[in-house]
C-alpha positions in Angstrom: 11.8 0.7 6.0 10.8 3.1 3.5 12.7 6.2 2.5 13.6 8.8 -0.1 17.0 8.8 -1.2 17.2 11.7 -3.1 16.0 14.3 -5.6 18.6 13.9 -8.5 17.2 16.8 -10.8 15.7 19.9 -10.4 12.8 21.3 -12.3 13.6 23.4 -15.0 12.1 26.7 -14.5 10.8 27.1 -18.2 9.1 23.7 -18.5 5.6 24.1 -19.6 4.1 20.6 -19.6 1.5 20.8 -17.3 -2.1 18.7 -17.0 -5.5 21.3 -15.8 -6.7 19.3 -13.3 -9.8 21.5 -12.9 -11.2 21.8 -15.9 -12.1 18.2 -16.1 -10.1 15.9 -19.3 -11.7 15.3 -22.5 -8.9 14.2 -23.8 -6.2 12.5 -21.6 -2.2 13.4 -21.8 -0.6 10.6 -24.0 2.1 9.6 -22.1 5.0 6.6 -22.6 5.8 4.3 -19.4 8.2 1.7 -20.7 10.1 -1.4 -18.8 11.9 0.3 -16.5 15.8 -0.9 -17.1 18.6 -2.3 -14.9 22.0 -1.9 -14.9 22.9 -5.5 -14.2 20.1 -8.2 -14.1 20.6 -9.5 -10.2 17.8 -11.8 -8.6 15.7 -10.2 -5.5 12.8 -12.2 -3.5 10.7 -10.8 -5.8 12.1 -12.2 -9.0 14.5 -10.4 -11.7 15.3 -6.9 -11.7 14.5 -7.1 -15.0 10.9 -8.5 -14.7 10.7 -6.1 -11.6 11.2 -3.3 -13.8 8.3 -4.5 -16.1 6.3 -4.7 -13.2 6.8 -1.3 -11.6 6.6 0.1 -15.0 3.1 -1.4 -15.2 1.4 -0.4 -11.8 3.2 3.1 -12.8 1.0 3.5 -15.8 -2.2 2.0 -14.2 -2.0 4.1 -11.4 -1.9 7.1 -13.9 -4.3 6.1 -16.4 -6.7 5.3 -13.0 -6.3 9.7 -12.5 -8.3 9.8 -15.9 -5.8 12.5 -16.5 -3.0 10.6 -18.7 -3.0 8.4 -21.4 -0.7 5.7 -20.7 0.5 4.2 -24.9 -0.1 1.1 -25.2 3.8 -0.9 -25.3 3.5 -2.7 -28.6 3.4 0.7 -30.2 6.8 1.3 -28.9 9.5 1.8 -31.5 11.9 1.3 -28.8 13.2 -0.4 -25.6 15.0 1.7 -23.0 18.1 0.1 -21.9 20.0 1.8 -19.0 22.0 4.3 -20.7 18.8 5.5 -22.0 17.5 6.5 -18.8 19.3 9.7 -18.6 19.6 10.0 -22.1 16.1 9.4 -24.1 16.4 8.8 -27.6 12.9 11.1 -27.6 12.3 11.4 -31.6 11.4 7.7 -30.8 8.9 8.8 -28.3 7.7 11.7 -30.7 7.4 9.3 -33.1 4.4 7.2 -31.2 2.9 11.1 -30.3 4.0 10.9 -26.5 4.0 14.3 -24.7 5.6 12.8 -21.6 8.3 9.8 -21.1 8.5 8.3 -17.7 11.6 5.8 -17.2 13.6 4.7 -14.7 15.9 2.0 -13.2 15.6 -1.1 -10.9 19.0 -1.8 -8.8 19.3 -4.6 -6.1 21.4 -3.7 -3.3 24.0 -5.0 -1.0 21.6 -5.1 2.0 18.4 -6.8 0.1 16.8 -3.6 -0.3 15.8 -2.4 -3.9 16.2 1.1 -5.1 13.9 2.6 -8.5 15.1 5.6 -10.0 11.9 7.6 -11.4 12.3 10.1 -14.3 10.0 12.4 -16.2 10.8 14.0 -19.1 8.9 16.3 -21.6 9.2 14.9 -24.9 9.1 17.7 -27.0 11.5 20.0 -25.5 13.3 17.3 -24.6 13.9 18.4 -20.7 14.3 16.3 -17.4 10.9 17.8 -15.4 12.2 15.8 -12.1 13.6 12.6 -11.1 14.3 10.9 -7.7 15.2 7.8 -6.4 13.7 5.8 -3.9 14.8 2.7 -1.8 12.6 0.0 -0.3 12.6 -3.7 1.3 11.7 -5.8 -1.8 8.4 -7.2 -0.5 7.0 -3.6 -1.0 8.3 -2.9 -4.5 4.4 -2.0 -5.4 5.3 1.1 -3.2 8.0 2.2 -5.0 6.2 2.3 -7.8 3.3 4.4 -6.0 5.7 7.1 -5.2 7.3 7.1 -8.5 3.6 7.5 -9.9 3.4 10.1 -7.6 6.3 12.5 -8.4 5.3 12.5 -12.3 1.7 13.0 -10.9 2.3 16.0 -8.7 4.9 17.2 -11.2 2.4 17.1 -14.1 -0.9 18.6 -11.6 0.8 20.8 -9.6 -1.0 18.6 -6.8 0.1 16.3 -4.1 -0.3 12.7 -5.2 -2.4 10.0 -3.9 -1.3 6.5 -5.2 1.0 5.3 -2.1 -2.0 4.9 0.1 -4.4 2.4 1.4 -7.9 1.5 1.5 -10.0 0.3 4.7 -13.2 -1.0 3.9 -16.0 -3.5 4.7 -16.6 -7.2 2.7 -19.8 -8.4 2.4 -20.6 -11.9 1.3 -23.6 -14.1 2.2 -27.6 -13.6 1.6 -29.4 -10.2 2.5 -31.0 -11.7 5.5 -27.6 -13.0 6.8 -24.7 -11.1 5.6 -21.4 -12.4 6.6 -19.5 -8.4 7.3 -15.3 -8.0 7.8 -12.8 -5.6 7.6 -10.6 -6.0 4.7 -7.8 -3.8 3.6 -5.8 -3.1 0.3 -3.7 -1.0 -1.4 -5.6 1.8 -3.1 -5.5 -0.2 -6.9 -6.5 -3.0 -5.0 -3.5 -4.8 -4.1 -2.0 -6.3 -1.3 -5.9 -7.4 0.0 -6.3 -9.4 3.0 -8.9 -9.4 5.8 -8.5 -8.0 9.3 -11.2 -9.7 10.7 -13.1 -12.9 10.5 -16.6 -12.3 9.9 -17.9 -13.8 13.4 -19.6 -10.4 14.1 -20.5 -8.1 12.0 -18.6 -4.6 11.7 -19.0 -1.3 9.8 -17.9 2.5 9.5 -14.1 1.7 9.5 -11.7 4.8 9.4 -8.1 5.5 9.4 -6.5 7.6 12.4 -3.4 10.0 11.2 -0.5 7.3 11.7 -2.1 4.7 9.4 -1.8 1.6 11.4 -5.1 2.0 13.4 -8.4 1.8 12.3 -11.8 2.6 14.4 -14.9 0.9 13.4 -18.2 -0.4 15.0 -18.6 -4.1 15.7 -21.8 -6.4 17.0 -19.5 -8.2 18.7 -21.4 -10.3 21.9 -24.9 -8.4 20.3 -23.4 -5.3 21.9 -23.1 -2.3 19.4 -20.0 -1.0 20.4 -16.7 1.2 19.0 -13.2 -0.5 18.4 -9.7 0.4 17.2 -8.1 -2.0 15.3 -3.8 -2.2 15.3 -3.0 -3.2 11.4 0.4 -4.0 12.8 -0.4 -6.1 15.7 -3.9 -7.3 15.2 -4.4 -6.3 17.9 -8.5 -5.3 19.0 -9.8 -3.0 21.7 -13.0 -1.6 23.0 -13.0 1.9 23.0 -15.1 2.9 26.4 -17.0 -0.5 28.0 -20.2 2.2 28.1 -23.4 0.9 28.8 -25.3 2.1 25.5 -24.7 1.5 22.0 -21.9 3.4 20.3 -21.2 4.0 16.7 -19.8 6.4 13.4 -16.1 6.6 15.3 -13.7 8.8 13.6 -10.5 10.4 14.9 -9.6 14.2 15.3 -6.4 15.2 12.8 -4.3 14.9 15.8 -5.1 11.3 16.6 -5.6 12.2 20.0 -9.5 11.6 20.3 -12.5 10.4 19.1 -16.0 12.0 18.0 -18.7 8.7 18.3 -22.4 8.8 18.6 -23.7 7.6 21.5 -27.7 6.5 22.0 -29.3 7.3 25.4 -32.6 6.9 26.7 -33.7 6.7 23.0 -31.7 10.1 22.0 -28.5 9.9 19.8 -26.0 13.0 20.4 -22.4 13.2 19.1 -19.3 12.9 22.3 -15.9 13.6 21.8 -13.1 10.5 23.5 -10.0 11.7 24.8 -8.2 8.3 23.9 -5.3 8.9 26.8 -7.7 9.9 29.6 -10.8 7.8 28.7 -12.4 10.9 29.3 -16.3 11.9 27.2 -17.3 15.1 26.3 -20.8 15.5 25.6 -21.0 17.6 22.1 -24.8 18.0 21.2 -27.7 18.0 23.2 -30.8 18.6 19.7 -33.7 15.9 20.4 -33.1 12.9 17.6 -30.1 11.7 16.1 -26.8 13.2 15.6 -23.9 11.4 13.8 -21.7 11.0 11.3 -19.0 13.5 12.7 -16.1 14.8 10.8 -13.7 16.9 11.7 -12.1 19.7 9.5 -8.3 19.4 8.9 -7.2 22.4 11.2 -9.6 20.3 14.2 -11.3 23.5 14.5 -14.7 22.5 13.1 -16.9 19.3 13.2 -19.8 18.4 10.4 -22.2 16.1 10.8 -25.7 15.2 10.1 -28.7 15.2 12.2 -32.7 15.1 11.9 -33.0 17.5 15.0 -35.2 19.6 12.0 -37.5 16.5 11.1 -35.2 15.4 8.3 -31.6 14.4 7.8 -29.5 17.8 7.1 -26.2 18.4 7.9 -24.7 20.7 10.4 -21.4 22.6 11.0 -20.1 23.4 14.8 -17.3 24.3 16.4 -14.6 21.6 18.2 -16.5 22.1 21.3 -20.2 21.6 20.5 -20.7 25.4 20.4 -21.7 27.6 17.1 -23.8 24.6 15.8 -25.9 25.9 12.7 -27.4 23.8 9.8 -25.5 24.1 5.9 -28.1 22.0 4.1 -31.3 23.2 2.5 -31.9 21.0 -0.8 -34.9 19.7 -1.3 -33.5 16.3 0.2 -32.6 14.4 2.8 -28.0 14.9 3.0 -26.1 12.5 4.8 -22.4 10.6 5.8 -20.9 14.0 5.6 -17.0 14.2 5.0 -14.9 17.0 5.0 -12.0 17.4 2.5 -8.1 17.0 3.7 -7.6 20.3 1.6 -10.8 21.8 4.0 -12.8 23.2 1.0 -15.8 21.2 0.5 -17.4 18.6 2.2 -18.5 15.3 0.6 -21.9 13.6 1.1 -24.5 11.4 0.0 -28.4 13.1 -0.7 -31.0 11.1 -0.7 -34.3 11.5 -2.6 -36.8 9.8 -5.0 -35.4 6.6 -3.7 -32.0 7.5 -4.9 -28.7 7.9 -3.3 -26.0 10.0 -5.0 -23.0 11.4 -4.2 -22.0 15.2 -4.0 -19.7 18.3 -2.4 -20.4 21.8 -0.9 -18.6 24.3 0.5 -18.3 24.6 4.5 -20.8 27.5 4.1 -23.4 25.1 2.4 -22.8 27.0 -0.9 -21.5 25.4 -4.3 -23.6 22.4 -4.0 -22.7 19.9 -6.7 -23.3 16.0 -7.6 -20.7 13.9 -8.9 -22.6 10.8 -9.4 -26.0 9.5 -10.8 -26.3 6.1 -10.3 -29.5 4.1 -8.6 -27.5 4.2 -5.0 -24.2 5.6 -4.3 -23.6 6.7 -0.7 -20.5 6.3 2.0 -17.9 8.9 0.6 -14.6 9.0 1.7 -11.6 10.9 0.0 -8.6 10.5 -1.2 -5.2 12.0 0.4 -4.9 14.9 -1.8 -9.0 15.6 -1.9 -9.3 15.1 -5.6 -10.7 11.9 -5.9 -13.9 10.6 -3.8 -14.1 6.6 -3.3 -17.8 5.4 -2.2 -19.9 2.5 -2.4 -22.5 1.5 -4.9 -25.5 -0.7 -4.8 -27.4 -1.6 -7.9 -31.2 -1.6 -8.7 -30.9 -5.0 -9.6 -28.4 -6.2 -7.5 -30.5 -4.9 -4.5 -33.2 -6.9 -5.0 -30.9 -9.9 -5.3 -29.9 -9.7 -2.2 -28.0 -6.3 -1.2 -24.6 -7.0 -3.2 -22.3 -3.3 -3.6 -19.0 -2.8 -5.3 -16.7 0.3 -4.4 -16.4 3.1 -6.8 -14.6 6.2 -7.5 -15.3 9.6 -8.7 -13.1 12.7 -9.5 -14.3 16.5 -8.6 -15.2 16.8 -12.2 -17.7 14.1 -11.8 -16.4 12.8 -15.4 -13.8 10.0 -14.1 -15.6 7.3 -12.5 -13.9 4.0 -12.2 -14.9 0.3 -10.3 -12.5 -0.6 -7.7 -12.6 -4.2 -7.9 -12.4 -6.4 -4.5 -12.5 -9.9 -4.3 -16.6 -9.9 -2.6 -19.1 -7.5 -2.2 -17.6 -4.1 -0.2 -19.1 -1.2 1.2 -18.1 2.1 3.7 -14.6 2.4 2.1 -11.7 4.9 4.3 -9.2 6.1 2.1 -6.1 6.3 4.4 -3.3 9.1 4.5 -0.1 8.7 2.3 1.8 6.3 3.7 5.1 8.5 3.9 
């Protein structure tokens, strides 16, 4: 159980704090997330409500910092604690004092029914005005998500945009030598916490991505030598083989509506893109080009499908329509484009150009146009974004770590190309999914 309580302050209509998310930060907002308070220390599963507030005040200000758009103070510089009748009443020349423009406080309360509750408030410092605060109530063995959503509501309030710090990330551990590569899915929370592997290495898996409800996750496995799509249920653990088809299957990923999937299929040595009604069973054929077509992604509408293909002698990518018709090519760099994804806000599509024996990651428009690159490292490749489509996770593989035997760490990248951050995992990982919200 997860839920909102309530919003317990409205947004004054004059408040002009407000972070410029696309202009790209040179300098970060300072901003002041102490230990949240509590109104009576009570024990929970998870410890003190005390040290719970501590905690939660903690992954608060990581998850901001991670944005590159805040500056979270460091909390020996604090000139004060906030007990709980600060909470709604900020002693803010204190917080002036140490230069914060924003306060972000709040309250850990155990419940009668072993449910916690955090109440989340922003304030601007120097006007001294409540910019939004809400509560929200959760079993105690996902605290971490309460404090996701409360780094959420001062993120959105601050951007203007719809946060992204109460999701999850799907991707593929690696461990082992180059030659013999041990491959699972493992999943996390998007700072990395919460890890643990769905699967147990036996065969080797890749591509995982998220369908809409969050709880299951299609991926390609060499399970029995047989090349073959699966969905995975996080809840259940449960495993199932999409279509027992004769020939190898592979790049799953589900329509918007969770209703189907668009997989690559190889026949008689041609590779062409079907769509899987998931009820029925049923396969639509979607391309019919000579050479291989994969990598589908559909736009968030459902109306429109990207993908790449070498139809032209050279891996490009492509735009058509839901149903295979109205296919035309978008590419034309002097490169080879590939793993194209297209953006939950549907304005540019991610993807990974290769040339001069380098991989890097960039965006374009639907059209083709606006071409940019956000990385420049040896090999970066495997984008996938983030709920809100301002942040790009990927995987990166080292000159030097390459030759060592194939090791990659996962990485992320804002739209200004100027935050780019590790995300550590506990082995090597690769083809990361960024999941929706998890509302």
């Amino acid at each position: 159980m997860f839920a909102m309580l309530a919003a317990v302050a409205a947004v004054p209509a004059h408040a002009v704090l407000r972070v410029d998310i696309n202009s790209g930060i040179q300098q970060p907002m300072p901003i002041a997330v102490p230990a949240f308070a509590t109104p009576t220390v009570a024990p929970t599963a998870a410890g003190s409500t005390d040290a719970l507030g501590k905690q939660m005040a903690e992954v608060i200000a990581a998850d901001l910092e991670s944005s590159g758009l805040f500056k979270p103070l460091n909390p020996a510089a604090y000139t004060t604690t906030v007990s709980f009748p600060d909470v709604s009443a900020p002693q803010f020349p204190s917080w002036r004092t140490v230069a914060a423009q924003a306060l972000v406080t709040g309250s850990v309360q155990a419940n009668a029914d072993g449910t916690i509750t955090l109440g989340c408030y922003l304030y601007d410092v120097f006007s001294e005005e409540r910019l939004d605060a809400q509560n929200f109530t959760a079993t105690v063995s996902t605290w971490r998500r309460l404090a996701h959503r409360c780094a959420d509501m001062v993120y959105s309030r601050l951007t203007g945009e719809t946060g992204y710090f109460d999701s999850r990330i799907v991707y593929v551990s690696e461990t082992g030598p180059k030659i013999k590569r041990i491959k699972r899915l493992a999943i996390m929370d998007q700072d990395g916490a919460n890890h643990r592997f769905l699967t147990n290495g036996q065969s080797l898996v890749l591509t995982p991505r998220f369908a809409p409800n969050q709880q299951t996750i299609a991926y390609m496995s060499f399970a029995q030598n047989r090349p073959r799509v699966y969905v995975y249920n996080i809840g259940s653990g449960s495993q199932q083989l999409v279509g027992d088809f004769p020939n190898m299957t592979f790049a799953p990923r589900f329509a918007p509506d969770g209703n189907s999937l668009v997989i690559s299929m190889a026949v008689g040595g041609n590779t062409d893109i079907y769509r899987l009604d998931i009820g029925s069973r049923r396969l639509t054929r979607l391309t019919t080009s000579p050479g291989i077509d994969t990598a589908a992604s559909f736009s968030p509408d459902g109306s429109k499908i990207v993908f790449e293909s070498d139809r032209g002698g050279g891996q490009q990518i492509y735009v058509m329509n839901a149903d295979g018709s109205g296919q035309q090519r978008i590419s034309f760099g002097d490169s080879r484009y590939a793993t194209p994804v297209w953006s939950p806000r549907g304005d540019l599509i991610a993807f990974t150009k290769m040339g001069s024996g380098q991989f890097k990651i960039g965006v374009m428009r639907p059209d083709g146009g606006g071409e940019r690159l956000l990385t420049n490292a040896w090999q970066d490749e495997g984008p996938t974004w983030s709920p809100n489509g301002r942040v790009i996770m990927f995987f990166r593989t080292g000159q030097s770590s390459r030759a060592r035997g194939g090791s990659a760490d996962l990485w992320s990248v804002d739209l200004t190309g100027l935050n780019e951050r590790r995300i550590k995992t506990p082995l090597d990982g690769s083809d990361p999914a960024w999941s929706p919200l998890l509302r």
